[in-house]
C-alpha positions in Angstrom: 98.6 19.7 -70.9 100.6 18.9 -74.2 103.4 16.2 -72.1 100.7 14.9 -70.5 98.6 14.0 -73.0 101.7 12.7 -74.6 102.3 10.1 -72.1 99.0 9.5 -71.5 98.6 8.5 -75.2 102.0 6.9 -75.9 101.7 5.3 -72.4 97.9 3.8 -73.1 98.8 2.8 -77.1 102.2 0.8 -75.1 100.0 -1.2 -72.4 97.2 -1.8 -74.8 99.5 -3.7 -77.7 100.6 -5.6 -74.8 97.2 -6.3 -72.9 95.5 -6.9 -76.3 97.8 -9.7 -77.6 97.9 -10.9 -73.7 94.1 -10.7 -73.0 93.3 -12.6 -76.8 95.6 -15.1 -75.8 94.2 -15.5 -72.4 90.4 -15.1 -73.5 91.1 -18.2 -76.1 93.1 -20.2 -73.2 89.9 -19.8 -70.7 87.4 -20.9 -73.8 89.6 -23.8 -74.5 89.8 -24.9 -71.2 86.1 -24.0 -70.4 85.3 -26.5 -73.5 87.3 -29.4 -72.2 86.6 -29.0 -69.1 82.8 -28.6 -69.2 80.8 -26.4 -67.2 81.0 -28.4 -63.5 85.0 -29.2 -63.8 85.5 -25.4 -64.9 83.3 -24.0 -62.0 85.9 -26.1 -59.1 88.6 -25.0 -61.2 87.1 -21.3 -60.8 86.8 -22.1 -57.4 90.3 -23.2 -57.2 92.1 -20.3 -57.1 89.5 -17.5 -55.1 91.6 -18.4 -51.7 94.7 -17.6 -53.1 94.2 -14.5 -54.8 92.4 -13.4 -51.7 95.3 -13.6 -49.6 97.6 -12.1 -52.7 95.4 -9.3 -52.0 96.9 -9.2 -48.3 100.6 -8.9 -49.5 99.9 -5.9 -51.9 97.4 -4.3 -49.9 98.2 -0.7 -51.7 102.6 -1.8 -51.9 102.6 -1.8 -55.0 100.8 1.1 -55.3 103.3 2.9 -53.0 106.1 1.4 -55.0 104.8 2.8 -58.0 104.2 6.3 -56.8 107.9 6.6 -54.7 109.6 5.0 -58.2 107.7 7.3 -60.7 108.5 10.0 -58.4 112.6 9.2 -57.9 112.4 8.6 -62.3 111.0 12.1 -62.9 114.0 13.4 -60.8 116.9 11.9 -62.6 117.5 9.4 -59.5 117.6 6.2 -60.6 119.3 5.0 -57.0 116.3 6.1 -55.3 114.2 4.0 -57.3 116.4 0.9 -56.7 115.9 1.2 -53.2 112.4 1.3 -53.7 112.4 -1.7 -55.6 115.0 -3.7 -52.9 112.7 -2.5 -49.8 108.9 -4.3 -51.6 110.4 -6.9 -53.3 112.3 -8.4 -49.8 108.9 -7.7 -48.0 106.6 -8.9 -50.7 108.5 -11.9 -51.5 108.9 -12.9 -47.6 105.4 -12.4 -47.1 104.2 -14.1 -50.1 106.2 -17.4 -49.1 104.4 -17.0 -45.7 101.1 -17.4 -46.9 102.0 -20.0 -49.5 103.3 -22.7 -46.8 100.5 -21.9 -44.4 97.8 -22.5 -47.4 99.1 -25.6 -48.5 99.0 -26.7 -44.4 95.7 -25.2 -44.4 94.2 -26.5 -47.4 92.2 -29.8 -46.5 90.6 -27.7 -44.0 89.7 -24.8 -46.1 88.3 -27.6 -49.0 85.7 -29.0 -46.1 85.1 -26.6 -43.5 84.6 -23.1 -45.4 84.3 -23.8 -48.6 82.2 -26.9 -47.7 83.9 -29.0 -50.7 86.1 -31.5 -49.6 86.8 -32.1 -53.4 88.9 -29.5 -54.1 91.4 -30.0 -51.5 93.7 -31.4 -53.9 93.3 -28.7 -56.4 94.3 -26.3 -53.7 97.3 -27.5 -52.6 98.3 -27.5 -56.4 97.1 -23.6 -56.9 98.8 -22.8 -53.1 101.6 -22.0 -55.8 99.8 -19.1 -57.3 100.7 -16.6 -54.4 104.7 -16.9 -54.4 104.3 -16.7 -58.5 101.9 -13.9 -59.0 104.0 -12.2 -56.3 107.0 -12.1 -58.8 105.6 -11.8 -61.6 102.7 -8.7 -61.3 103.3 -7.2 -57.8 107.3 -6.8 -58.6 108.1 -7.4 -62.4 105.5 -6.0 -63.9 104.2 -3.1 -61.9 107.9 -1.7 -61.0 108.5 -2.1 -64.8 105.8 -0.3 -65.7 106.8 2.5 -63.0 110.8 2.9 -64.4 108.6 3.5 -68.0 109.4 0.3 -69.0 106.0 -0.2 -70.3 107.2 -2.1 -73.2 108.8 -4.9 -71.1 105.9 -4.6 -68.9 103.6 -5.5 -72.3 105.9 -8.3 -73.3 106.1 -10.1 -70.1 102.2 -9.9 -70.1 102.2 -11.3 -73.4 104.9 -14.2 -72.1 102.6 -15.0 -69.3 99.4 -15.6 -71.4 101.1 -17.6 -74.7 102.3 -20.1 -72.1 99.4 -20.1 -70.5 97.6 -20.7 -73.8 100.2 -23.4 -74.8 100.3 -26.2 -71.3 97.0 -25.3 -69.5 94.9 -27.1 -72.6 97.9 -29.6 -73.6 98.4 -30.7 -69.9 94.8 -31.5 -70.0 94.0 -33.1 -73.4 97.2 -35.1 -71.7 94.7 -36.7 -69.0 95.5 -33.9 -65.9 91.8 -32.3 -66.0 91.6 -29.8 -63.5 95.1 -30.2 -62.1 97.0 -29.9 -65.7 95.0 -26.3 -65.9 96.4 -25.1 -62.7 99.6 -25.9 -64.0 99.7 -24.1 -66.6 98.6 -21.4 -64.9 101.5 -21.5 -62.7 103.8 -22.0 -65.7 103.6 -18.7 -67.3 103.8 -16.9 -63.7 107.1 -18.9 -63.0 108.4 -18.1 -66.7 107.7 -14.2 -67.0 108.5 -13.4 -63.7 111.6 -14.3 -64.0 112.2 -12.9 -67.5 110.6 -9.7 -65.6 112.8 -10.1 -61.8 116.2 -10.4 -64.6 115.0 -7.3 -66.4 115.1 -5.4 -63.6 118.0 -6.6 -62.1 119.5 -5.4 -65.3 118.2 -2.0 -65.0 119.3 -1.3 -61.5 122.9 -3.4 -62.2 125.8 -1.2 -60.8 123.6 1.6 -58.7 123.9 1.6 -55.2 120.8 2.4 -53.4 120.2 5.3 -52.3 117.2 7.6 -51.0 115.4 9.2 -48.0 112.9 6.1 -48.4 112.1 3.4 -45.7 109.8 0.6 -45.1 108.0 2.8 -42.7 107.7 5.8 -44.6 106.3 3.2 -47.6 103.9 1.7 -44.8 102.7 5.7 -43.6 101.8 6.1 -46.9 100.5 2.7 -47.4 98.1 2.6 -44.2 95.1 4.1 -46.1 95.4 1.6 -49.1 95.9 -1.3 -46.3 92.4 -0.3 -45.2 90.8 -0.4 -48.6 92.4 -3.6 -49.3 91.1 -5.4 -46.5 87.5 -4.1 -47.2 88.2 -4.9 -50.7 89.5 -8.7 -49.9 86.4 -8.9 -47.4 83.8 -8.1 -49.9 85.7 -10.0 -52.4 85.8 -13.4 -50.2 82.5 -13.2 -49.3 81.4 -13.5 -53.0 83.2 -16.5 -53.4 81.9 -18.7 -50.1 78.9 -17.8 -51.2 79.0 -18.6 -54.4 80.9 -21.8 -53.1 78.0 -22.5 -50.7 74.7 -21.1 -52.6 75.2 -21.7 -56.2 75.6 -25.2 -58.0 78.9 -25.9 -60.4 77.2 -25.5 -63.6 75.8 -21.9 -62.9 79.2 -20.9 -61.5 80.4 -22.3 -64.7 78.3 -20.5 -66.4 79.4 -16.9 -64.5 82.7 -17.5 -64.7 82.3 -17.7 -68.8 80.3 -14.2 -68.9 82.7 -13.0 -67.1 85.2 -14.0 -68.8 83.8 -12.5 -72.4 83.4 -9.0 -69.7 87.2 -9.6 -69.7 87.2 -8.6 -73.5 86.5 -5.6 -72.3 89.9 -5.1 -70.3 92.3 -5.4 -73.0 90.8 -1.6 -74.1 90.4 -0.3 -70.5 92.8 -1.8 -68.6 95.7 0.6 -70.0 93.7 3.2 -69.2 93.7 2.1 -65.4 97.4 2.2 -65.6 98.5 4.9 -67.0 96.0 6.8 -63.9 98.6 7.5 -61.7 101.8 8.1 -63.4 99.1 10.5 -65.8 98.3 12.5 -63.0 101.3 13.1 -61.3 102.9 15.1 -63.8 100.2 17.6 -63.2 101.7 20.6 -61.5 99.1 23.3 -62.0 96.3 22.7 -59.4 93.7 24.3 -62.0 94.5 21.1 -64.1 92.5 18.7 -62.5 88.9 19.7 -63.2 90.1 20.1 -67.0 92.1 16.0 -66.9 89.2 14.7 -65.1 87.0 15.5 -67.7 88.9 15.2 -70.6 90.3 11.9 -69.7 86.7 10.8 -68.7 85.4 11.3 -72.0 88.1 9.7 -73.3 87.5 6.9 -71.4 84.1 6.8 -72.0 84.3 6.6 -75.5 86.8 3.7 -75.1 84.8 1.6 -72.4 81.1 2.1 -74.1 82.5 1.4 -77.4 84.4 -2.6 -76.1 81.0 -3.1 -73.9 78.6 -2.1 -76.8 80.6 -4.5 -79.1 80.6 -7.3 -77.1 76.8 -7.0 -76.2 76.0 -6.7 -79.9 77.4 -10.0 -80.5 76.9 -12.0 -76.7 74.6 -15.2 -78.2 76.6 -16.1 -81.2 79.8 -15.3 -79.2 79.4 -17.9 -76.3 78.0 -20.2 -78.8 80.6 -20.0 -80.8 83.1 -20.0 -78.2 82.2 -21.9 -75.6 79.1 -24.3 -76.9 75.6 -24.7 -76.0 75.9 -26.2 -72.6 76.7 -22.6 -71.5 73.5 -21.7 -72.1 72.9 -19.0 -69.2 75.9 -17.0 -70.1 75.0 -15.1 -72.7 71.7 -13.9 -70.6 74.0 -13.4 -68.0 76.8 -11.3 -69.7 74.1 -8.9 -71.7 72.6 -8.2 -68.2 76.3 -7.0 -66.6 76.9 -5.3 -69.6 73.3 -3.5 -70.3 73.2 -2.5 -66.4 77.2 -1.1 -66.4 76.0 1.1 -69.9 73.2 2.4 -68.0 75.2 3.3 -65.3 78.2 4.5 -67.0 77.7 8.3 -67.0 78.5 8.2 -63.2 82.1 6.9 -64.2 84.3 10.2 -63.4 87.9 9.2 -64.6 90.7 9.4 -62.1 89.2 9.6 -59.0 90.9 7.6 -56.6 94.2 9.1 -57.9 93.7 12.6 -57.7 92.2 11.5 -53.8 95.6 9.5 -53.3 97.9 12.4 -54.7 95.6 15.0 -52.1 96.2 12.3 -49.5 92.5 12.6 -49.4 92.4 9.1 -47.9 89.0 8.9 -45.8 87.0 9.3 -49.2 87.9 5.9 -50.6 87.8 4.2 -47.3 84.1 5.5 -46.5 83.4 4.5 -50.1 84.5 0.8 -50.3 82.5 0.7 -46.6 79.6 2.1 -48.3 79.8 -0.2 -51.0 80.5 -3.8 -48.6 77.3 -2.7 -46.3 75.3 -2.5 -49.7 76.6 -5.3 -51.3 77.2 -8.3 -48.6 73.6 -8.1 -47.4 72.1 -7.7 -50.7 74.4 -10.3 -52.1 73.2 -13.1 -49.8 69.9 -11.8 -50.1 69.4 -11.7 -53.8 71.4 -15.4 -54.3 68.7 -16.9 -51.8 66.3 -15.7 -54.0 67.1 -15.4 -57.5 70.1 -17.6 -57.7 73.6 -16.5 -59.5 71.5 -13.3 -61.3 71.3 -11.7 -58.0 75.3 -11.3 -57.5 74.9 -9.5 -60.7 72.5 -7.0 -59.3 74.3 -6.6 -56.3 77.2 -6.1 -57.4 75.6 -3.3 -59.7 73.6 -1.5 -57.2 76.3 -1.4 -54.7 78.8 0.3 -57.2 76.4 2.6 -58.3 75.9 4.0 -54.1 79.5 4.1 -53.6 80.3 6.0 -57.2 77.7 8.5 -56.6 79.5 9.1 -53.2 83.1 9.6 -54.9 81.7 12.0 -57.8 80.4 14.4 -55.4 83.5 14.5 -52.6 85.7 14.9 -56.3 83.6 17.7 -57.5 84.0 19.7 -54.1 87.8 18.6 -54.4 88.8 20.0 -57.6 86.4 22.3 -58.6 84.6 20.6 -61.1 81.1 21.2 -62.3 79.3 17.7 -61.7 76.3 18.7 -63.7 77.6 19.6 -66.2 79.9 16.8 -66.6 77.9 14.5 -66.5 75.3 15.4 -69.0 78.7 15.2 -71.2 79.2 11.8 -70.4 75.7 11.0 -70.4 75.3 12.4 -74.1 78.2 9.4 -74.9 75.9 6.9 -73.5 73.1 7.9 -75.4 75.0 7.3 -78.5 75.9 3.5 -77.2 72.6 3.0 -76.5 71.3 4.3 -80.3 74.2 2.7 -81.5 72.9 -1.0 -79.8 69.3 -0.9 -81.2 70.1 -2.1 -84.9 72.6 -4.9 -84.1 70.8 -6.2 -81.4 67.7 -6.5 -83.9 70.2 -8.2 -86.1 71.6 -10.9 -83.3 68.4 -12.0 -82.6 66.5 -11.7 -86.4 69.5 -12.8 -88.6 70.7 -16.9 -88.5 73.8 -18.2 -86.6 76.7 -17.4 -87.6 75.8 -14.9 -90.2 74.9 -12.5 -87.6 77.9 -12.2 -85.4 80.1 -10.5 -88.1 76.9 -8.3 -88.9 75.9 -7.2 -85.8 79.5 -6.5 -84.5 80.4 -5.0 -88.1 76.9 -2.5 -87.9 77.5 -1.0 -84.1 81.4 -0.7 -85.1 80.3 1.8 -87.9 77.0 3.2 -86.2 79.2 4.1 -82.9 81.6 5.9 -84.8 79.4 7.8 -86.9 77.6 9.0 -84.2 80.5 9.8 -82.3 82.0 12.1 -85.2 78.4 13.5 -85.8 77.9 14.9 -82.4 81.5 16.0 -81.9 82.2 14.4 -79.1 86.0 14.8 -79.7 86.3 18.3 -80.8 88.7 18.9 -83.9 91.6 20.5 -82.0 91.9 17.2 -79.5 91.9 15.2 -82.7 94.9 17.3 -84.0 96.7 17.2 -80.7 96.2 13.0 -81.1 97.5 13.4 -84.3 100.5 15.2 -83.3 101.1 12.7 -80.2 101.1 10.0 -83.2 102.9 11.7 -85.8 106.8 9.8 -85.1 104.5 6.7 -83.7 104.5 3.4 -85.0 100.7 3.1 -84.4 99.7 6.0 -86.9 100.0 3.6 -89.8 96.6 2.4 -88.2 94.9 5.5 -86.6 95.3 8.4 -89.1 92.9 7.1 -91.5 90.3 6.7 -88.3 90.5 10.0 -87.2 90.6 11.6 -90.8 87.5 9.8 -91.0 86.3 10.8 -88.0 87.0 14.8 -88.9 86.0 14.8 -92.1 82.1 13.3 -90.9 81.9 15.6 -87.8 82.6 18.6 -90.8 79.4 17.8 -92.0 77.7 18.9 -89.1 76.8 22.7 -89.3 
């Protein structure tokens, strides 16, 4: 398990520089634009793009996936001419398709502005965000993801953090400049344009003199790309379904108001995102069968700790936060975000890491296909349901309860799979959540008992230590995975900062008898 954990690690500490400077950059940009915007204009311009990236989701639909699998596959042989053709075969069918859907959205928009979305108001925006599908093509299906794949996760970080600074830069100049909703877009579509080129160039570098070669094919991609088709159209159905409803149901302001807890939830990516990334390349260097039960549930402790720790941070400090961030007239997103976040932490011992993967690399496909069915019957019908009746907290509950049917499904099938013992596993990771939890009860007392602004830095500053404590205290990291981190770290640029936190960490966990 030593090389794996070693690009596990090195992989994760990579990605999560990147997504860290990338996802502050882009939390700041959404505040900023949230602000001058105000609630109503920065619900349409949520609105704005939620056809688009629903028919981005039709020109991955598991490619990329495929790409990523055939490319990491050809790298760990030596054959870099394998991996070219891999690259030449999606990037000519993602980019044609990807133009397809961009010219018949911008013919289609007026009619989707009235007739679905039922707000002839945004037609123009539309037209304008049309753009979104060639760009985000290039930039994350291609660039990023095949960079990533090649182990290029350091280009992949800094393309990421392109993207966001110019993001950050135009979307709030174009509209302090007298654009409103329109100058946002374009900024949006700015830092797509720019790093997916810088990324496109990159690669095109790489692969410069290699002729393509490989047993590989657009059909063979396809044959193993028919099971992720099928999850991508449930997932783009359940995901579409959301947004006309929300388009239809819920007023500007409240979708405003959503759109800004969720983009605080987002915090939360720039520490588990890597983790989501590294999944597949992570588990395909596992040779020994055996492995699996032993990965899933180191990794998902690992995880855990990671997850738990961002949520329990950001919950400690959700009413100061938004105020601070994005003013009082967000008023419901606070209540909104501490909900998400208090229902995911009670939830979160079901969260068995590396699921779909090891199901992919089994070709176990009918498992996440019955699961994402499972989890649209739950949550269309309870969706429209609960929005009838309690307004935009419902999509927050149905969202929950669905993912917690469709989970429980998956933990079982993987336990059967690999061997693992569920049970027991689980009372690991629930024993994590009751240290979140413990850890929650003094800073929340704080956020609510101590003044604005006084108790942002208090609260956040008092679950920081309490979680860590706790963490060392009860061993949840045993001493020997500490010293196999440290050993991962020892030649690493990043040990400067993490040595001291797992002396710490050792040294309070020694205390225990």
């Amino acid at each position: 398990m030593g090389d794996i954990s070693k690009y596990a690690i090195t992989s994760y500490l990579h990605i999560l520089v990147g997504t860290f400077s990338a996802m502050v950059l882009l939390g700041l940009n959404t505040i900023i634009i949230a602000r001058l915007l105000g609630p109503i204009d920065y619900g349409l311009y949520t609105l704005s793009f939620g056809i688009p990236y629903f028919l981005l989701g039709f020109i991955d639909l598991g490619m990329t996936t495929a790409a990523q699998r055939y490319i990491s596959e050809f790298m760990a042989k030596g054959k870099l001419a394998g991996a070219k053709k891999v690259f030449q075969i999606t990037t000519s069918y993602m980019l044609t398709l990807s133009l397809v859907f961009t010219v018949l959205f911008l013919i289609l928009s007026n009619y989707i502005a009235s007739s679905i979305l039922n707000r002839p108001e945004l037609a123009i925006y539309l037209r304008i965000s049309a753009l979104v599908i060639l760009l985000e093509t290039i930039f994350r299906y291609i660039s990023y993801n095949q960079l990533l794949a090649l182990g290029k996760s350091h280009v992949s970080s800094f393309i990421d953090f392109l993207h966001a600074l110019l993001r950050f830069i135009l979307a709030p100049l174009l509209i302090i400049l007298g654009f409103g909703i329109a100058g946002a877009i374009f900024g949006v579509l700015a830092g797509y344009a720019v790093a997916g080129l810088v990324g496109i160039t990159y690669l095109l570098y790489i692969f410069r003199g290699i002729k393509a070669e490989g047993d590989i094919s657009l059909k063979s991609i396809f044959s193993y790309n028919i099971p992720f088709t099928i999850l991508g159209i449930i997932g783009l159905i359940s995901g579409e379904v959301q947004y006309i409803l929300l388009s239809r149901l819920i007023i500007a302001s409240d979708i405003g108001n959503y759109a800004a807890a969720n983009n605080l939830t987002s915090i939360i990516a720039i520490f588990t995102s890597p983790l989501a990334q590294i999944t597949l390349p992570t588990f395909s260097r596992i040779t020994d069968e055996r492995q699996y039960a032993e990965a899933v549930m180191k990794y998902s402790r690992y995880a855990l700790l990671i997850t738990l720790g961002a949520q329990g941070m950001i919950f400690s400090v959700s009413f100061p936060l938004v105020y601070l961030l994005y003013g009082e007239k967000y008023s419901l997103a606070p209540y909104l975000l501490q909900l998400s976040l208090i229902l995911s932490i009670l939830t979160s011992f079901l969260s068995l890491y590396g699921r779909n993967t090891i199901f992919y690399i089994k070709r176990m496909y009918k498992i996440p296909v019955v699961e994402n069915i499972i989890n649209i019957s739950v949550f269309i019908p309870l969706t429209y349901f609960l929005l009838l009746r309690y307004g935009i907290v419902g999509m927050i509950f149905s969202s929950w309860a669905s993912s917690i049917v469709s989970t429980i499904y998956e933990d079982i099938q993987l336990s059967k799979l690999i061997g693992l013992k569920l049970k027991e596993s689980i009372f690991t990771l629930i024993r994590i959540e009751i240290i979140a939890l413990i850890s929650l009860i003094l800073p929340t007392a704080i956020e609510f008992k101590i003044p604005y602004p006084y108790n942002l830095p208090l609260s956040l500053l008092t679950f920081i230590t309490q979680y860590i404590i706790l963490i060392a205290f009860s061993k949840t990291i045993s001493a020997i995975e500490i010293k196999e981190i440290e050993s991962v770290l020892e030649n690493s640029k990043y040990n400067i900062i993490l040595k001291p936190l797992l002396k710490l960490i050792l040294i309070i966990s020694s205390l225990r008898v």
